[in-house]
C-alpha positions in Angstrom: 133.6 -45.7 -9.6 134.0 -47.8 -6.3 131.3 -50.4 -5.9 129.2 -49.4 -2.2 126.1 -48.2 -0.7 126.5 -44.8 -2.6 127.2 -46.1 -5.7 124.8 -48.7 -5.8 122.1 -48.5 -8.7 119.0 -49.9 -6.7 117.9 -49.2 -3.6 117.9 -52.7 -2.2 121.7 -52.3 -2.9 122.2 -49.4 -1.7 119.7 -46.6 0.5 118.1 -49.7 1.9 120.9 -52.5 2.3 120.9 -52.8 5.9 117.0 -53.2 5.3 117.5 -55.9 2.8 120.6 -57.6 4.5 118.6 -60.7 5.5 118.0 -61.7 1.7 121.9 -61.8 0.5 121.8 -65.2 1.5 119.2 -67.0 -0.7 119.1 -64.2 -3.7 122.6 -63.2 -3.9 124.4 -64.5 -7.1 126.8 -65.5 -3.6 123.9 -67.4 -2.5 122.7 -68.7 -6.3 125.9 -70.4 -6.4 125.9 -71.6 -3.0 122.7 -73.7 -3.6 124.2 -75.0 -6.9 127.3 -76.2 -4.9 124.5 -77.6 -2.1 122.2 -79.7 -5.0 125.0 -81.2 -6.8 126.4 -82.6 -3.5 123.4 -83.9 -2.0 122.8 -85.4 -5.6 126.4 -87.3 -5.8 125.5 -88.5 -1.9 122.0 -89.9 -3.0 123.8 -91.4 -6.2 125.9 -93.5 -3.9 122.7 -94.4 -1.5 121.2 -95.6 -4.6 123.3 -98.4 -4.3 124.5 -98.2 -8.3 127.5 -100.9 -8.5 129.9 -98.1 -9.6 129.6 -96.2 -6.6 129.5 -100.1 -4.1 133.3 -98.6 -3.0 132.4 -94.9 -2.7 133.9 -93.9 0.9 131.2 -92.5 3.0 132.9 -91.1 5.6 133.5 -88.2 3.1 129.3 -87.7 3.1 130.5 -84.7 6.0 133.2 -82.9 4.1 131.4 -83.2 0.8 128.8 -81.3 2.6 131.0 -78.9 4.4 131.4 -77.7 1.0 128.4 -75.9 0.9 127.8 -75.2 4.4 131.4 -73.2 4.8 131.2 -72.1 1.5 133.1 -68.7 0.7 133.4 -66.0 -1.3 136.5 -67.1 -2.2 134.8 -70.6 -3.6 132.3 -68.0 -5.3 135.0 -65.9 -6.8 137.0 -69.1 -8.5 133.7 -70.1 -9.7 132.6 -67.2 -11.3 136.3 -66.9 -12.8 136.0 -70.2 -14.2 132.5 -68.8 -16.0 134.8 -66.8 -17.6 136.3 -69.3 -19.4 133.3 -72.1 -19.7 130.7 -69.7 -20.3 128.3 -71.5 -18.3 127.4 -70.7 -14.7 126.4 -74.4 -14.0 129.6 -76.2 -15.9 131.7 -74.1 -13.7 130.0 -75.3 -10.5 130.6 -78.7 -11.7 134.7 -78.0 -12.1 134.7 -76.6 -8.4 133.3 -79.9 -7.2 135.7 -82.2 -9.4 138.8 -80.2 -7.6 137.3 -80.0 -4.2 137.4 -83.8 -4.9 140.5 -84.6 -6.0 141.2 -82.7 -2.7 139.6 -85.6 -0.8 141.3 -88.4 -2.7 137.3 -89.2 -4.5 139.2 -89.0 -7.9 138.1 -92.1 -9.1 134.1 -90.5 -8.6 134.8 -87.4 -10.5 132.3 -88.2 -13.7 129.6 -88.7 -11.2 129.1 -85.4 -10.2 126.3 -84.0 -12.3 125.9 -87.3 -13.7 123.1 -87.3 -16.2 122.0 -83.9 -15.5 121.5 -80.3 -17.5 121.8 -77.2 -15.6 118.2 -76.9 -15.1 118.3 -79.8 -13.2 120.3 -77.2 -10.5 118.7 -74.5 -11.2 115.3 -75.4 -11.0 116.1 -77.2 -7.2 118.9 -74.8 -6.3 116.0 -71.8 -6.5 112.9 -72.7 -5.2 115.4 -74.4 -2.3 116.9 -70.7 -1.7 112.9 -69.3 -2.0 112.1 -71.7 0.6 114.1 -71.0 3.2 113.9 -67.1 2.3 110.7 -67.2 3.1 111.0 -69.7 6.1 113.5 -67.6 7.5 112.9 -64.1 6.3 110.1 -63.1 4.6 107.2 -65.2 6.6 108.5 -64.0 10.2 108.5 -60.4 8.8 104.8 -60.5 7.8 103.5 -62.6 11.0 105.4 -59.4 12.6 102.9 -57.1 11.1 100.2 -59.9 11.4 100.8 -60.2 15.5 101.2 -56.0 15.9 97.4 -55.8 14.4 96.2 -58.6 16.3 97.5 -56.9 19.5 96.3 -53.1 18.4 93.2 -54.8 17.3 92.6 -56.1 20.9 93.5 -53.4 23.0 91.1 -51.2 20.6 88.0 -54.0 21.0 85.8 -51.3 22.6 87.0 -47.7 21.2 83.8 -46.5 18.6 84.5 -45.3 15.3 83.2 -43.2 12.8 82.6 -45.1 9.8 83.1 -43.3 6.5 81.3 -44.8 3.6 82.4 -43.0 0.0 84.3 -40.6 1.8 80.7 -39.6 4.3 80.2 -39.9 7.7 78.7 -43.8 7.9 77.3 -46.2 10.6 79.7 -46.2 13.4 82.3 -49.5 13.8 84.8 -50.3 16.3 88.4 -49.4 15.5 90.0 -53.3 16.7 87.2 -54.8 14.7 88.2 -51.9 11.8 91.9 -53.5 12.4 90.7 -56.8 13.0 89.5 -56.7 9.1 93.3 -56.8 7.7 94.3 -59.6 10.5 91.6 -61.8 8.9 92.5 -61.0 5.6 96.2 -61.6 5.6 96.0 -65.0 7.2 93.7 -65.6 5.1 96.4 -65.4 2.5 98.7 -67.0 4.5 96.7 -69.7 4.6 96.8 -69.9 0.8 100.5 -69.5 0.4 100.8 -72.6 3.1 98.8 -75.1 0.5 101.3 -74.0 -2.8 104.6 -76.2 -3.1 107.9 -75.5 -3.5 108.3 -77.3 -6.7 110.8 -78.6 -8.3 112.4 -80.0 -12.0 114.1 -82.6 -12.0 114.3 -85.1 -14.7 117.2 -84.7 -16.7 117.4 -83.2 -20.4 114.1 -82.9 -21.4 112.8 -84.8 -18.2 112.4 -87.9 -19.4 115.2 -88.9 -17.3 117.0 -90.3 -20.9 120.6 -90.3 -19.9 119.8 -91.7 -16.8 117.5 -94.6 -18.0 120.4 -95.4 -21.0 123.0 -96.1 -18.4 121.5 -97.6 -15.9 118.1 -98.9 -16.9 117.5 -101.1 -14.1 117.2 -98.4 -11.5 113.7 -96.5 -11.3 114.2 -93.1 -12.2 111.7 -91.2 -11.5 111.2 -92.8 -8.1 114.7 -91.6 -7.1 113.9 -87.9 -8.3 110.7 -88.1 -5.8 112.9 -89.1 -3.0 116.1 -87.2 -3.8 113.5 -84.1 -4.3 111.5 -84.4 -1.6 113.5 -86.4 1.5 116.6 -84.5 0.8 115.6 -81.2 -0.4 112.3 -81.1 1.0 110.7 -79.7 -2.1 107.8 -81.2 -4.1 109.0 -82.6 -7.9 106.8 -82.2 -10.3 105.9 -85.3 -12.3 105.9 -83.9 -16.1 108.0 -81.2 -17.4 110.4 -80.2 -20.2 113.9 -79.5 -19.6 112.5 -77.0 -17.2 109.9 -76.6 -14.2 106.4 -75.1 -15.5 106.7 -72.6 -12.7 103.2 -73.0 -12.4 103.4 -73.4 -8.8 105.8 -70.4 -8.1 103.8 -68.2 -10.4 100.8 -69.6 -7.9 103.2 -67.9 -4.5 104.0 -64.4 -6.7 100.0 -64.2 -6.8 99.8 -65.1 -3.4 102.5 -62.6 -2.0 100.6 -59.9 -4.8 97.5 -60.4 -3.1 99.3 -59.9 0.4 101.3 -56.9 -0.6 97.6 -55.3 -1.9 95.8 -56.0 1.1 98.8 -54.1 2.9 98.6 -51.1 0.2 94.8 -51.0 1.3 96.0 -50.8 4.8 98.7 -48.3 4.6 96.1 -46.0 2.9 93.9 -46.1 5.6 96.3 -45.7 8.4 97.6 -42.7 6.5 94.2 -41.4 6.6 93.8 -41.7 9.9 96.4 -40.0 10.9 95.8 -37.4 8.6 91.9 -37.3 10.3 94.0 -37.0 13.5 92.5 -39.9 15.2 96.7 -41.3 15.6 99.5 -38.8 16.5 102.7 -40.4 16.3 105.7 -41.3 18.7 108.1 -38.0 18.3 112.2 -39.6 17.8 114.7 -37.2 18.7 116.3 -35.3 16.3 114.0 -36.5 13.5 112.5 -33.3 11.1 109.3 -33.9 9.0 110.0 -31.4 6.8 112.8 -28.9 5.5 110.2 -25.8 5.7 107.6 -26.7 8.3 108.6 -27.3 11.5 105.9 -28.5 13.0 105.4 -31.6 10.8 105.5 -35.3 11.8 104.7 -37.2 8.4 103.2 -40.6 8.1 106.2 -41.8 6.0 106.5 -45.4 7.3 103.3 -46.1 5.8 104.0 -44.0 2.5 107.2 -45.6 2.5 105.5 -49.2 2.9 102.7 -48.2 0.0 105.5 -47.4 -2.8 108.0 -50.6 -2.0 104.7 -52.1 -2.4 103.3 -51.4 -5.5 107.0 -51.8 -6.8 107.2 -55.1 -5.7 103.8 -56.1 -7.5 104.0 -54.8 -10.4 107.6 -57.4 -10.4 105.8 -60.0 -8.6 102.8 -59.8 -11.7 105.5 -60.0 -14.2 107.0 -63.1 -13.0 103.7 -64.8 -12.3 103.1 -63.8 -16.1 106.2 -64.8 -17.6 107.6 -67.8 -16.0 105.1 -70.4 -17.3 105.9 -69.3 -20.6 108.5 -71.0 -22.8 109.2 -71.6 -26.2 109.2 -75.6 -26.8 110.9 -78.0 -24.8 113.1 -74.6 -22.9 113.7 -71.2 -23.9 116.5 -69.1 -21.9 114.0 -66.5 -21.0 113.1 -67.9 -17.8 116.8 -67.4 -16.8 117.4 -63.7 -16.4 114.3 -63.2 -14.9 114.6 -65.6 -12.5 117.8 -63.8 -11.6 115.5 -61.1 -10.8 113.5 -63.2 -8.1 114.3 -61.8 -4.9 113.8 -58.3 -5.9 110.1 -58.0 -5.1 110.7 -59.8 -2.4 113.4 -56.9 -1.2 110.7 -54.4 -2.2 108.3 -56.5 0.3 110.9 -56.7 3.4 111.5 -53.3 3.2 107.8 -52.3 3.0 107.1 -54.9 5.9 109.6 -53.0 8.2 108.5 -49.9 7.4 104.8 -51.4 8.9 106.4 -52.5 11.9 108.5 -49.4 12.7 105.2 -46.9 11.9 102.6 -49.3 13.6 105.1 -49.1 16.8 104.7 -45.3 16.4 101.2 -44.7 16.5 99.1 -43.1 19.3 95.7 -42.9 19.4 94.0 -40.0 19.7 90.8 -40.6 21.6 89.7 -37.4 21.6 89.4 -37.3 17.8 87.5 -39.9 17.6 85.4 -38.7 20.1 84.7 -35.3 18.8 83.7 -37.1 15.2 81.3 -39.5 16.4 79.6 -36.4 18.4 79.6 -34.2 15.1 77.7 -36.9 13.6 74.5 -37.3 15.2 73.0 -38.7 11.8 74.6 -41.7 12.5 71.7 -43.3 14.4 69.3 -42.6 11.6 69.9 -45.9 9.8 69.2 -47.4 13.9 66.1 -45.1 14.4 64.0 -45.9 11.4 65.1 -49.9 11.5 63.5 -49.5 14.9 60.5 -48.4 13.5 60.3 -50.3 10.7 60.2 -53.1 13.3 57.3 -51.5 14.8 55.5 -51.1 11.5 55.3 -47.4 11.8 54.5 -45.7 8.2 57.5 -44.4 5.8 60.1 -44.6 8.5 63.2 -44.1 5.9 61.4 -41.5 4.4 60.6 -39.4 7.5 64.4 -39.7 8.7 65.6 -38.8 4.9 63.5 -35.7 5.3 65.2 -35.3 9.0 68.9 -35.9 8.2 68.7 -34.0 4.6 68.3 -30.3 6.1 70.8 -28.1 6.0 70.4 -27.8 9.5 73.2 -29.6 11.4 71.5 -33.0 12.9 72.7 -32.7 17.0 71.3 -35.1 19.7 68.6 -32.3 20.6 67.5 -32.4 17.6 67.3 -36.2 17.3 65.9 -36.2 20.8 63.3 -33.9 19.9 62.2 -35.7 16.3 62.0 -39.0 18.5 59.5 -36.9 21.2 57.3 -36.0 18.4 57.0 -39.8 16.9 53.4 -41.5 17.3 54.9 -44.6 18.7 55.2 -45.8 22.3 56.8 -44.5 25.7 58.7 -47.6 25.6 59.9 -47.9 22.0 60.6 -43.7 22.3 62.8 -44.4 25.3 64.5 -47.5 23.5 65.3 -45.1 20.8 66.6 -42.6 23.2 69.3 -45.2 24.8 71.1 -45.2 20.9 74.1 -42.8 20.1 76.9 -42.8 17.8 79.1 -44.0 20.8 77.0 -47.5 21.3 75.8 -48.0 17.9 78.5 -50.3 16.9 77.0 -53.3 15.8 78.6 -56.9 16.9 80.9 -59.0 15.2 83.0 -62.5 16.1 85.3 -62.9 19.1 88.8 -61.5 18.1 89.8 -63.4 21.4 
């Protein structure tokens, strides 16, 4: 069967490939190799800045086409790599032979034993990946979530001043005001934001066990480590950690699945709530031409942006909390365990990207339906119970919780006569009984910070 969309075991590959597009780049086995090709270069160019004697003659003026290498690399380059896997068996030895021929193409024959000089493949890898999770989420992945972020912020806003009806365990609950409701998941997710910022990109790099041993035995003179923090961080902008086997502890990157975990629940919580809503009435949502909501029932118009967004969602955690779980585990000085899964990195994140354009699309969709909300604050006259007897507890009057429990408990349904007339028969004040009068479910909202 013909490799496509249809065809296509997952999703991400398939139903949702235009969705997921963006990520080919930096998760691809296309894009894997890409950074491979991208390390090993800017290594060779740093080997020869290092100023080691055997490299005094390198030619520099080859630094750009070296690095043209990787920035027009093809799928062509990517398909006699992976043919030359084939035969090597290793993904990383076969990168190295592209590079030795590329070079031979450039007259740098004499240079050829320098490429991947010292190095095992997790010296690559463990650069090559958290460099293409970098600029994923540089690129991709952050600017799709600040999407959502800046859409709440601005529904949040316009909202400020529309009253809600709070619902505590599922019951009718002191009123709230649906920006500041809103307003709640703005704070929260750059809150995490703010989290992810402080985790680095780290990196391994160190040679075999990371000791930097073939390194130090050929050229002891020259300060290892100190060239991995430079290399690492001035040419790859990632952070190297200091002490590691032959691979990176993945401590850190276990640290940003948490991270992006805790994002994708806080999102969950969200979608659940919107859903609600609408399902309460208090959004409609923006009719597309053409669309159906259901093969029977013609009247529907389902919430599925945000049911789509809460099941790519709990997909991608429950990846994301095997990763975090997983990676800083290995057998030893390295196991190969960390390999496949790693392969398996910018699932979740797929999963995510598809969930965080589902947000955007349905949040773009929604109308609110004043009305609704209206109508529910007015059926719930009860509401200013909690106001009434803080009021009179204030005024020391005797047993005020109990004498609105006794109120608000009836059968009967509480109205605003039959608060008005409870707050006439009161042994309290004209002044306090008309200060109780001025509270409603429409004004008893509380106060909170600017959102400004």
């Amino acid at each position: 069967m013909e490799f496509n969309a249809l065809t296509a075991i997952s999703p991400i590959d398939g139903r949702y490939q235009s969705r997921t597009a963006a990520l080919q780049a930096y998760f691809s086995e296309f894009g894997l190799i890409r950074y491979r090709v991208l390390v090993e270069v800017e290594y060779l160019i740093a080997l020869v800045d290092s100023g080691i004697s055997n490299l005094k003659d390198f030619p520099k003026d080859k630094y750009a086409a070296l690095r043209d290498l990787y920035t027009n690399f093809s799928q062509a380059d990517a398909l006699w790599i992976k043919e030359t896997e084939r035969t090597t068996n290793h993904d990383v030895k076969a990168v190295e032979y592209f590079l030795k021929e590329k070079m031979q193409g450039l007259g740098l024959e004499a240079y050829l034993e320098f490429i991947h000089f010292g190095l095992t493949s997790q010296d690559i890898n463990n650069t090559a990946i958290p460099l293409s999770f970098k600029e994923a989420s540089e690129q991709v992945m952050l600017p799709a979530l600040q999407a959502v972020v800046e859409i709440l912020k601005q529904q949040a806003l316009a909202w400020k001043n529309i009253p809600l009806l709070a619902k505590t365990h599922g019951q009718p609950a002191s009123p709230t005001m649906l920006g500041k409701e809103w307003y709640v998941f703005v704070a929260r997710l750059e809150g995490q934001l703010n989290a992810l910022s402080s985790v680095p990109f780290s990196a391994k790099f160190g040679g075999a066990t990371g000791n930097y041993n073939a390194h130090h035995v050929a050229f002891p003179k020259i300060n290892w480590p100190q060239f991995g923090d430079r290399f690492v961080k001035e040419d790859l902008g990632l952070f190297r950690v200091p002490f590691t086997t032959q691979i990176e502890p993945y401590d850190h990157l276990a640290a940003q699945f948490d991270n992006w975990k805790r994002i994708n629940t806080i999102l969950i919580d969200f979608s659940r709530d919107v859903w609600t809503y609408v399902s309460m009435e208090y959004f409609k949502q923006k009719i597309k031409e053409g669309e159906v909501g259901s093969s029977a029932m013609p009247h529907k118009v389902n919430p599925i942006d945000f049911e789509n967004a809460e099941g790519n969602l709990g997909i991608a955690n429950a990846l994301f909390e095997h990763l975090a779980a997983k990676l800083p585990i290995s057998r030893l000085q390295r196991d190969l365990t960390d390999s496949t899964v790693l392969r398996n990195m910018g699932v979740p994140f797929a999963h995510t990207l598809i969930a965080l354009n589902s947000l955007t699309k349905g949040l773009n969709k929604l109308l609110l339906n004043e009305d609704a909300l209206a109508n529910d604050l007015n059926n719930n006259w009860a509401v200013v119970a909690e106001a009434i007897q803080t009021i009179l507890r204030r005024e020391g009057y005797p047993n005020p919780y109990e004498a609105l429990k006794e109120l608000t408990r009836t059968n009967s349904k509480i109205t605003e006569a039959s608060i008005a007339d409870f707050i006439n028969g009161l042994n309290i004040s004209d002044s306090v009984k008309n200060e109780l009068r001025q509270i409603t479910p429409y004004n008893y909202t509380g106060t909170h910070p600017s959102m400004d």
